[in-house]
N, C-alpha and C positions, 0 to 999 in steps of 0.2 A: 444584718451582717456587718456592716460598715462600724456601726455602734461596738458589735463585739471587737475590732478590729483593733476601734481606738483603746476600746477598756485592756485587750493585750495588754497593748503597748506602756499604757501609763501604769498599772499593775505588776507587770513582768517585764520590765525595760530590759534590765540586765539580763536575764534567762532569754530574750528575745537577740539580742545583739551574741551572746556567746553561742547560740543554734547556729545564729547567720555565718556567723566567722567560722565556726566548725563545716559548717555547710559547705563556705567558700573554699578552704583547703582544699575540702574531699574532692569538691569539684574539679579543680587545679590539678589533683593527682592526674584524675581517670583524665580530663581535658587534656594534658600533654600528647595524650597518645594520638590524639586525634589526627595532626597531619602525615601520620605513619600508616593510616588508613583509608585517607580520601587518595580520590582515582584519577585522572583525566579523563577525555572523551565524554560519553554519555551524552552525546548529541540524538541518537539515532532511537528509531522505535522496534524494540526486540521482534515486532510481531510484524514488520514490513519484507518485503520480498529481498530487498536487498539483504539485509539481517539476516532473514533464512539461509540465504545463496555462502551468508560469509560462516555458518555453526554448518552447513553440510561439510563445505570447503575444510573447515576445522577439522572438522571429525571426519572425514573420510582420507582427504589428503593433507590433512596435516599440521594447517591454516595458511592464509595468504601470506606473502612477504609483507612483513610490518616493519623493518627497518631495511633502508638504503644505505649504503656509503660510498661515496664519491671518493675513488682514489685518483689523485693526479702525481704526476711526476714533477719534482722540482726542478729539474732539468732534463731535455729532450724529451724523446717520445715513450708511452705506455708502452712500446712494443721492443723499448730497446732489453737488451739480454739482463743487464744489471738491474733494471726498473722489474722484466717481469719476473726475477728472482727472488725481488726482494714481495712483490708481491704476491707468491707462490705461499712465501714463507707467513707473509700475514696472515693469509688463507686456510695457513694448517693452523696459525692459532686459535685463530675464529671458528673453524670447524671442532677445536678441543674445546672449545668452551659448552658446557653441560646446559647454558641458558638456549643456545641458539640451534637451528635446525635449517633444514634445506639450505645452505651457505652455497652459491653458484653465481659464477662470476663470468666477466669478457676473457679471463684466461681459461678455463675450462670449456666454453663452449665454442670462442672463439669467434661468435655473433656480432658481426658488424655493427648490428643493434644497440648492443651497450659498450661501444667505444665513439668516443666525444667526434664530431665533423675534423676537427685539428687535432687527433690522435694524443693529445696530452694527460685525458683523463679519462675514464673505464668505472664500471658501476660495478658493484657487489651487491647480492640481494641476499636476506636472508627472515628468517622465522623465529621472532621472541617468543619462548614459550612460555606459561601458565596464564594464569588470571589478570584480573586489569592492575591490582596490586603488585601483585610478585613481578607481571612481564614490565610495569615500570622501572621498579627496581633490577632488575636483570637488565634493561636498555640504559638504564644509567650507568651499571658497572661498566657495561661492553665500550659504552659511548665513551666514555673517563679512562679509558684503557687505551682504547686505538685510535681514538682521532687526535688529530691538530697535527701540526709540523712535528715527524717523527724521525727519528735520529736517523732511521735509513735511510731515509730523503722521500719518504713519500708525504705526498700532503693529502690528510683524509677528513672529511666532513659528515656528518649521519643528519638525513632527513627520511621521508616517507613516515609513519604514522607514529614510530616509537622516536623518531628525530624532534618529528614538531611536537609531541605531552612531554620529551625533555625540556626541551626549549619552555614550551609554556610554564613548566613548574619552577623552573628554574627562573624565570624571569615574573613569576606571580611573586614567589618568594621577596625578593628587590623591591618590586613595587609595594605590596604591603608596606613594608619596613618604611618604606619615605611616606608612601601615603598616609600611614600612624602618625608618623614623626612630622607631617607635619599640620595636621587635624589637631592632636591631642593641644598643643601647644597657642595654636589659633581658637581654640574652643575656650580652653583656661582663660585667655586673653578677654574673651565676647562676653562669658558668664563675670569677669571681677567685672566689667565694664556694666549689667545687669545689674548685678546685685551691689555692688561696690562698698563687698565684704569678703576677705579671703576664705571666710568659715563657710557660708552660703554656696561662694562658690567651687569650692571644693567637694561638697555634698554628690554632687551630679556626677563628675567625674568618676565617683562608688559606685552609684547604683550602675550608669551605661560599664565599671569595668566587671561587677557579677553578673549584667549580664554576658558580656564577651565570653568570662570562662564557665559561667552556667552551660552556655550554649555549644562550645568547643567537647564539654565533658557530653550534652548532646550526641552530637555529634560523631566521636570518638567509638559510642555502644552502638548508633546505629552504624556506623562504618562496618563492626563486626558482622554484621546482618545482613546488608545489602549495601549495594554501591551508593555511596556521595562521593559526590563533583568536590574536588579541592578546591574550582570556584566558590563556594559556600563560604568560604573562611570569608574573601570579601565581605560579603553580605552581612555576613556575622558581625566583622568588627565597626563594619558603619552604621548599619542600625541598632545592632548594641550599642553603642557609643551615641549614636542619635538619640532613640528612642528613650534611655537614661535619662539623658540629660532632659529631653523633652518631660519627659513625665515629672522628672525631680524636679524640673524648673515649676512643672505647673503650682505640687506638694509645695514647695519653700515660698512660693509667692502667693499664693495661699494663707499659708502658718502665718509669714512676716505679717501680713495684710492685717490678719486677727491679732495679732500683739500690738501694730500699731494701735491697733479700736481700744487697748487696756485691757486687755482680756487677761485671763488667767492663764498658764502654757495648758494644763488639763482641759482645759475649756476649748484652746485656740487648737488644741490635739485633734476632740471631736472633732470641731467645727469644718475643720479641712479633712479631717478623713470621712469626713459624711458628706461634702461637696466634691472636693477636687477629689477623692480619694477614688467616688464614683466615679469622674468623670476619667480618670485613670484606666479603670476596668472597664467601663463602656467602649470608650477608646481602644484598648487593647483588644476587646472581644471584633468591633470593626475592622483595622486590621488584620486579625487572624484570618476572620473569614475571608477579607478577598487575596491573602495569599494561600490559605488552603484551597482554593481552585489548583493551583499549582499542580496538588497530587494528584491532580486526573489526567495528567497527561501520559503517556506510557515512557517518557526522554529522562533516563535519570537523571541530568543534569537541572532539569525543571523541576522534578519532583527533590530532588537537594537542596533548591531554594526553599523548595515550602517545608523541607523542616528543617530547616536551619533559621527560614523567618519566623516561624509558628512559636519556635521555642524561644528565640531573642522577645519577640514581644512576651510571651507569656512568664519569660525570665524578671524581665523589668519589670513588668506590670504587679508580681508578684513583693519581687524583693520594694518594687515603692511602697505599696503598701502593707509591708507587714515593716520593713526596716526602718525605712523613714521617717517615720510617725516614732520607734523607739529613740531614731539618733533625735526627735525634737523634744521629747519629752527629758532627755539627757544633757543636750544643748541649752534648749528655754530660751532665755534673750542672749543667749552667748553668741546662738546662731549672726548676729549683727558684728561679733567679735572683727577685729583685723579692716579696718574701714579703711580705706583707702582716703589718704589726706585731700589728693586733689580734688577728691570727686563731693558733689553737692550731697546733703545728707537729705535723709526723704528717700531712698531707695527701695524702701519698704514697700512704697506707694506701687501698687501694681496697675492704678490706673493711667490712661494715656489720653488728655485732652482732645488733642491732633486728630485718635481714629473715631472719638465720637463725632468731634467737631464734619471730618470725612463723614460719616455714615448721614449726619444729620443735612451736609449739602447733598450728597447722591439723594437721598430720602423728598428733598423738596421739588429736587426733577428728576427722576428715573432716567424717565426714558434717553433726556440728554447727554445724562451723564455715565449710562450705560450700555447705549451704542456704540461711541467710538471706540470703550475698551474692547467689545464683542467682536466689531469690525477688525481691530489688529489680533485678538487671536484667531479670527479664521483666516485672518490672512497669512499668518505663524505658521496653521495646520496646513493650508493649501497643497505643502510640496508632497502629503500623503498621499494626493493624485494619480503622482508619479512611480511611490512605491515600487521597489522591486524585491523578491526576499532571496537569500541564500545561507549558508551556513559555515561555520568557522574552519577555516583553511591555515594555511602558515602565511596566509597575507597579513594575518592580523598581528603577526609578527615583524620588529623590526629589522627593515633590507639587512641588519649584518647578521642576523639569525644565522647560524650554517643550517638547520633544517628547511629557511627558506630561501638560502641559495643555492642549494642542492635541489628544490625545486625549480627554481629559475633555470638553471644549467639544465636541466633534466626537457625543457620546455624550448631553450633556444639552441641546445649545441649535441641534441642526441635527435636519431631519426623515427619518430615519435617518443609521447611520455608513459613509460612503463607502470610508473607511479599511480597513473591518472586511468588505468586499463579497466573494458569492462573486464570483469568477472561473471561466466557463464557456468551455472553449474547442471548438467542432468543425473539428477539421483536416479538412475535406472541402466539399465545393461542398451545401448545402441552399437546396432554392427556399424562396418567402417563404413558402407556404401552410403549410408544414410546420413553418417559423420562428415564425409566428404562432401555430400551434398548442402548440406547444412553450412558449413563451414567456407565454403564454395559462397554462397548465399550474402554468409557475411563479410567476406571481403571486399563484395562490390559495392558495399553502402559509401554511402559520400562519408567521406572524410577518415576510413578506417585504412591505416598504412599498412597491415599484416594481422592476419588472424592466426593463434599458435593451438594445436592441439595434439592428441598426440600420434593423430594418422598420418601431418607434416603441419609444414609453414604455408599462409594460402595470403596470397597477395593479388589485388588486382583480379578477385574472384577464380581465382584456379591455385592450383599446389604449385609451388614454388623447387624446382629438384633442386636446388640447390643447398635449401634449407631442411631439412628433416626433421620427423616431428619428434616430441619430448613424450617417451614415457612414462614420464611420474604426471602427467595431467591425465591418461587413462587406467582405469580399474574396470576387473570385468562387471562389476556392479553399477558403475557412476562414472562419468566424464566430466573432465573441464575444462573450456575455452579461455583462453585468454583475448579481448581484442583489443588489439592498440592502434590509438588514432592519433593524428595530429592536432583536434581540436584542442583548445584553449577550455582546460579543464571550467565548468560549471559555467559555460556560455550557454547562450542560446541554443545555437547549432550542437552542442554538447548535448541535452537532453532533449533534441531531439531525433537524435541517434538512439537513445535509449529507451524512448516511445516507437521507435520503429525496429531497433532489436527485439522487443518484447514483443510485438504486432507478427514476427514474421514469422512463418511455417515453422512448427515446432518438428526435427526427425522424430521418425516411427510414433506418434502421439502421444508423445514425451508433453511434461511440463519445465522447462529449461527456468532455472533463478538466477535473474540478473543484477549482481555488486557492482563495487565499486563507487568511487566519490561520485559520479554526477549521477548514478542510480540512486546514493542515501541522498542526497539533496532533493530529487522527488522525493523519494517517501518520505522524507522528514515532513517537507511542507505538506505533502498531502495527509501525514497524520497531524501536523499542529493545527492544518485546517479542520481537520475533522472533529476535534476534540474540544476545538476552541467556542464553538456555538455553548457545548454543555457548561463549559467553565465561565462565560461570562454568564450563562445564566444562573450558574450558582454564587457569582461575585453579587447579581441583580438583586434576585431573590432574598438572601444574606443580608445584603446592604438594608433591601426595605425592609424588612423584617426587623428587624435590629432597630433602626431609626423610629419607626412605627411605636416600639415596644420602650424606646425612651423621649420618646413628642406625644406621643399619641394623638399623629396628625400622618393623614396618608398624603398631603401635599408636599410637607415638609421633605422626607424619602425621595419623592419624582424631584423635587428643587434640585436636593443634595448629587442624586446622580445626572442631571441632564450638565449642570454647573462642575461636575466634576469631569464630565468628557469632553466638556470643553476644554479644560486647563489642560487635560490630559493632550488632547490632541493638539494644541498649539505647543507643548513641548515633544512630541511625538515628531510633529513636522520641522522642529527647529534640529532635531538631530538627522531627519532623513536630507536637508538641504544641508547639513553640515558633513555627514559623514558617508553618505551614500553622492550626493551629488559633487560631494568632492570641495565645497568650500571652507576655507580655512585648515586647509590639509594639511600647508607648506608650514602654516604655525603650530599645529597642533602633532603634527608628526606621521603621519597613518596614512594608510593607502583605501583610496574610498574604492570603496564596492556594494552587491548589495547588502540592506540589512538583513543583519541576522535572524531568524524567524522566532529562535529561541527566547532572544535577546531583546526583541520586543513583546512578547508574552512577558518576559519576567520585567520590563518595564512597567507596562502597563498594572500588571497586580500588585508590587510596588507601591507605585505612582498612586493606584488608586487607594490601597490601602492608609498612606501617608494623608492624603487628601482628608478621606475619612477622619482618619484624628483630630485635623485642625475645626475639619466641620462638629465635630463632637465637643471641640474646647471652645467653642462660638456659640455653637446651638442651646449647649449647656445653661448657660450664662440667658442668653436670652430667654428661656423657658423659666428659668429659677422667676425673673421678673415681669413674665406677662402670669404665671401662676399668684406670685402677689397683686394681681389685678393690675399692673401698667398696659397701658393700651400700647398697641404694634408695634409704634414710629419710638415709641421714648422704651419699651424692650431693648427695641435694635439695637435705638444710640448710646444707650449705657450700657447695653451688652457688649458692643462693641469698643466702648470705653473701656472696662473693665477690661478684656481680655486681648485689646489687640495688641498691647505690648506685650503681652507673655504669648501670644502667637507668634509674629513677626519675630522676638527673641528667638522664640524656638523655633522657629524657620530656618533662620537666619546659619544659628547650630548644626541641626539634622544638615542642611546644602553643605557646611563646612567639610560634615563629613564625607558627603558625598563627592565634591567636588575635589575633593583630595585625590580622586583617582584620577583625573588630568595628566596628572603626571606619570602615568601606568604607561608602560608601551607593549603591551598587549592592546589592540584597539578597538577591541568589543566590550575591555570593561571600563576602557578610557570614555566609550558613547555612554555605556552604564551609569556613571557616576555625572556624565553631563547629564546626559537625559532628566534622570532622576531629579539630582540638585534643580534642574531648571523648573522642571514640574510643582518640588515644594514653593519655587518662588513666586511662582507663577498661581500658585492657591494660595498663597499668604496673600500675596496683593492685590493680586488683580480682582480673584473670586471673593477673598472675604472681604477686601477694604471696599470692592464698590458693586460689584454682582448679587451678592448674598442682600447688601441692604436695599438695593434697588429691583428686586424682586420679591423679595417682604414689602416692601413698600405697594409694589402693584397688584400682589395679592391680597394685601390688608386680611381683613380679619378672616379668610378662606384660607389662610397659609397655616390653619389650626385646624382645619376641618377634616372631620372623620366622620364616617356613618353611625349612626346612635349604636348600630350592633357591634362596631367595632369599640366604639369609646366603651362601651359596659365591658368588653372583656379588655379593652387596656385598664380600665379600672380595677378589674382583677389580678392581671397577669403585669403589669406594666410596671417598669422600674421608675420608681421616686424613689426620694432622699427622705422623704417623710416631714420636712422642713429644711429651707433652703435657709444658709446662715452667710450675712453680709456683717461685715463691721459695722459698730454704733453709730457711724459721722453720717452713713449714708442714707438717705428720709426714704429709700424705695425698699430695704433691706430689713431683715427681719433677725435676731440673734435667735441662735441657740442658745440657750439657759442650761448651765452647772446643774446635773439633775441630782449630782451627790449635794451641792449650798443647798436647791430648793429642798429639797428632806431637812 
């Protein structure tokens, strides 16, 4: 396949590059559309009890309030005659508006409830209607319309759930733009510094940008289809942009390599698309797999990572090896063109004295020299101990957010959080006695300020005469509670109100469905727990499989993954003591809380998949020369010659990119792109500079062993190169031969 791959290219160069460009356009059209179709939310699992409680709640009464606004008076009190006039008058606008529904305020009800302890500010609730698309854009218009300091003198703010997917889109938008701006630029700088030719390193920056808009026009069709996370763009353009360049840098140090040898460019075309070109697609197939775990989880937002990552890698992987090999055959030595004066010439050389030199001291004492790196990362991971999980709130938002100070107010200066309420739904017909009783029930649980239904207000475990109950919560078919507590939304004490709501006497043998934020926070975790055994067994499985099928060694595979949960988990623990336990908050900007459950699943499959690559572009290398009969120790160290600069390089890149999100003040994708970046560094160095050789070293020649039944069907099934092609200078390396000269 590889063989046909290159004859393409050197055959049909031009016919190959005008596909590509046309390709790119088309892609570019249908890819604009794409951020007009991704969503917010998609935290939650459609098939958990909470989800049900909120599509009855939808479809029977109406849907819950998903936006809030906080009106306050610019001067004196909410209650004075000109304040509440002017905000009668806001009231009928908001009520004309065709997007919103149920609009009910502190002036209509008059509910001590939603008026501020210091009478200056008063809540509005009300209902965005349609889909998760349209009710964005409907919460945008309303939001862009009535808030901020308005000419009446009222000062209004929107939070609750259409407050905080404004806030996050609006503020993802921002952060992109700088995190691009200032990646692409850092990236350009790392590759002339690599290559120290402005042609070469211009190359990568092509392939990682078809894959960005490959994967956007992705994207954009399945938007039509089903929900994706506007998170995804993230993902898109850092591992498009990584993985690009990763894979171009492998291709171009490659090619150069073979023209250094004097090769012919047809020759040096093969040569690198029969080696690197495999190890390209081997690589990309590893990564796929362990972010296609992703789509088993039921959280759109997870499942939007995995194809959003599925398609980035299989974009690049693609465009490397069909485009690349045409721009080399078009290129030839031009590739070297734009040499940068200062820099030493010899950049061609892809080998790296240093990580042999490394590999070959780890290699003479193992064990010495690969203890005390082991020791610091478990003591990296340690703070995983500690762990605690929750899910993305408007904390992740920064303090001047108005949807998260609209929460804040909502928490410190109203008499419970309306916001934060369960949601009790019974889809069935219950008389009042049973309602009352029930209701009765819930107001005496610790920490519940009032329970609302529509037989009345129950406070302090009895009806309240003062307050009366709301009609539009009962139907003669179905009921709905509201209970509001004072607890500190997604505390401890919070869910576990929500385990003894659920626990208690159901009326007349009702089955009651309990919402709200600290109900989806269980179900979340209890469905990412539940899911997560099957997905890591398919990342398991995948992984060996895969590895097996290019070593043809079942030891190799256990190496790969025990050495990868290592890395993984000392970057795991360096974000849970940074961003959960709160250190380095004050510099990095963020308010620590738990981590997010989502948010490390899609680390992890990530992380790991990244890992994969690098073990793929080391393992490679080392197999091409214990297959020419080098014995273990002298594989390793010229394997590791050979490829630790074009690792480390592209380590180095792929964290650029990710690291870019730093500067995001959203703070679950500021942990994202630490996480992540930390992860690849932490596999570049630690695992392949001195773990990888100092475990081949203690396996020796068992780190190739397979069972005779399984060597005979990798002899079958098993992916080679068919001959491994090094340049001529090198005594362990073997050419591919011009099979057009030899005729």
């Amino acid at each position: 396949m590889f063989d046909r791959i290159a004859e393409l290219a050197i055959r049909r160069t031009r016919l190959v590059l005008i596909v590509a460009s046309v390709a790119v356009v088309l892609m570019g059209v249908v890819g604009a559309g794409a951020f007009g179709k991704l969503v917010g939310g998609g935290f939650d699992d459609p098939s958990s009890e909470s989800s049900r409680a909120a599509t009855v709640i939808e479809e029977r009464f109406g849907g819950e309030s998903n936006l809030i606004l906080l009106v306050g008076a610019a001067e004196g009190s909410i209650d004075d005659q000109g304040v509440a006039a002017d905000a009668q008058a806001l009231l009928a606008d908001l009520r004309a508006e065709p997007t919103l529904e149920q609009v009910f305020s502190y002036w209509d009800t008059g509910s001590p409830d939603l008026r501020s302890e210091d009478g200056r500010q008063a809540l509005v609730f009300a209902h965005v209607v349609g889909e998760d698309t349209d009710q964005a854009e409907h919460a945008k218009k309303v939001i862009s319309t009535y808030t901020g300091d308005r000419e009446d003198g009222l000062v209004v703010q929107a939070g609750g759930g259409g407050g905080v997917n404004h806030d996050m889109q609006a503020q993802l938008n921002k952060d992109l733009l700088l995190a691009e701006g200032i990646a692409v630029p850092l990236i350009l700088v790392l590759l002339l510094l690599v290559f120290g030719t402005v042609v070469a390193a211009l190359l990568p920056l092509a392939i990682g940008l078809i894959a960005i808009i490959g994967t956007f026009a992705g994207l954009a069709v399945l938007g039509g289809v089903t929900d994706v996370s506007v998170f995804a763009i993230n993902l898109t353009t850092a591992l498009g942009l990584g993985l690009g360049v990763d894979y171009a840098l492998l291709m171009i140090s490659r090619f150069r390599e073979q023209l250094a040898a004097g090769l012919d460019v047809h020759v040096a075309v093969r040569n690198t698309v029969r080696t690197a070109g495999r190890t390209v697609a081997f690589s990309a197939a590893t990564v796929a797999a362990a972010l296609a775990a992703l789509l088993v989880f039921p959280q759109s937002f997870l499942r939007s990572f995995g194809y959003s990552g599925i398609g980035v890698v299989a974009v690049a992987a693609i465009s490397t090896l069909l485009v690349m090999p045409a721009l080399f055959v078009l290129l030839g030595h031009r590739i070297n063109k734009g040499r940068l004066p200062w820099l030493k010439p010899g950049r061609a050389e892809s080998r790296a004295p240093m990580w042999g030199r490394l590999a070959r001291t780890v290699m003479r004492r193992p064990a010495l020299t690969a203890l005390p790196v082991l020791a610091v990362l478990l003591l990296a991971a340690s703070p995983l101990l500690g762990i605690t999980f929750g899910t993305a709130d408007e904390r992740v938002l920064p303090e001047d957010a108005d949807s998260r100070q609209v929460s804040t107010a909502l928490q410190e200066n109203f008499a419970g959080n309306d916001d934060a309420a369960l949601h009790i739904v019974i889809d069935q017909p219950v008389d009042e006695a049973a309602l009352d009783a029930y209701a009765g029930e819930l107001a005496g649980l610790t920490g519940v300020v009032r329970v609302e239904t529509s037989a009345g207000t129950y406070v302090d475990g009895q009806a309240a005469p003062s307050a009366p109950g709301n009609e539009a919560l009962g139907l003669p078919e179905a009921q709905r509670i509201n209970v509001v507590t004072t607890l500190t939304p997604k505390s401890d004490a919070a869910q576990d109100l929500v385990h003894e709501v659920r626990t208690l006497a159901a009326p007349a043998d009702s089955e009651p469905l309990v919402g709200g934020t600290d109900a989806e926070l269980i179900d979340s975790n209890a469905s990412i727990g539940g899911w997560l055994p099957l997905a890591a067994a398919l990342v398991v499985v995948s992984t060996f499989v895969l590895l097996f099928l290019f070593t043809g060694s079942v030891v190799q595979p256990l190496r790969a993954l025990v050495l990868n949960l290592i890395s993984l988990g000392a970057a795991l623990g360096v974000v849970t003591w940074i961003y959960q336990d709160g250190n380095l908050a004050s510099l990095l900007g963020f308010t620590p809380q738990p981590m997010d459950s989502t948010m490390v699943v899609l680390m992890f499959c990530i992380a790991f998949g990244l890992s994969m690559d690098y073990e793929v572009f080391v393992t490679s290398r080392i197999k091409e020369l214990h297959d020419l009969g080098a014995d273990n120790e002298t594989a390793v160290t010229r394997g590791l010659g050979h490829t630790g600069r074009v690792v480390s390089a592209a380590a180095c890149l792929l964290a650029v990119s990710f690291f870019a999100f730093v500067t995001s003040q959203i703070s679950f994708m500021q942990m994202f792109g630490v996480g992540t970046g930390l992860a690849i560094l932490i596999d570049a160095v630690a695992i392949r500079g001195v773990l990888v050789p100092a475990a081949m070293r203690l396996l020796g020649r068992s780190a190739w062993y397979a069972p005779a039944a399984l060597r005979r069907l990798h002899g079958r099934v098993g992916l080679s190169e068919g001959g491994p092609a090094e340049p001529a200078p090198a005594p362990e390396a073997v050419l591919v031969k011009d099979p057009v000269r030899a005729r």
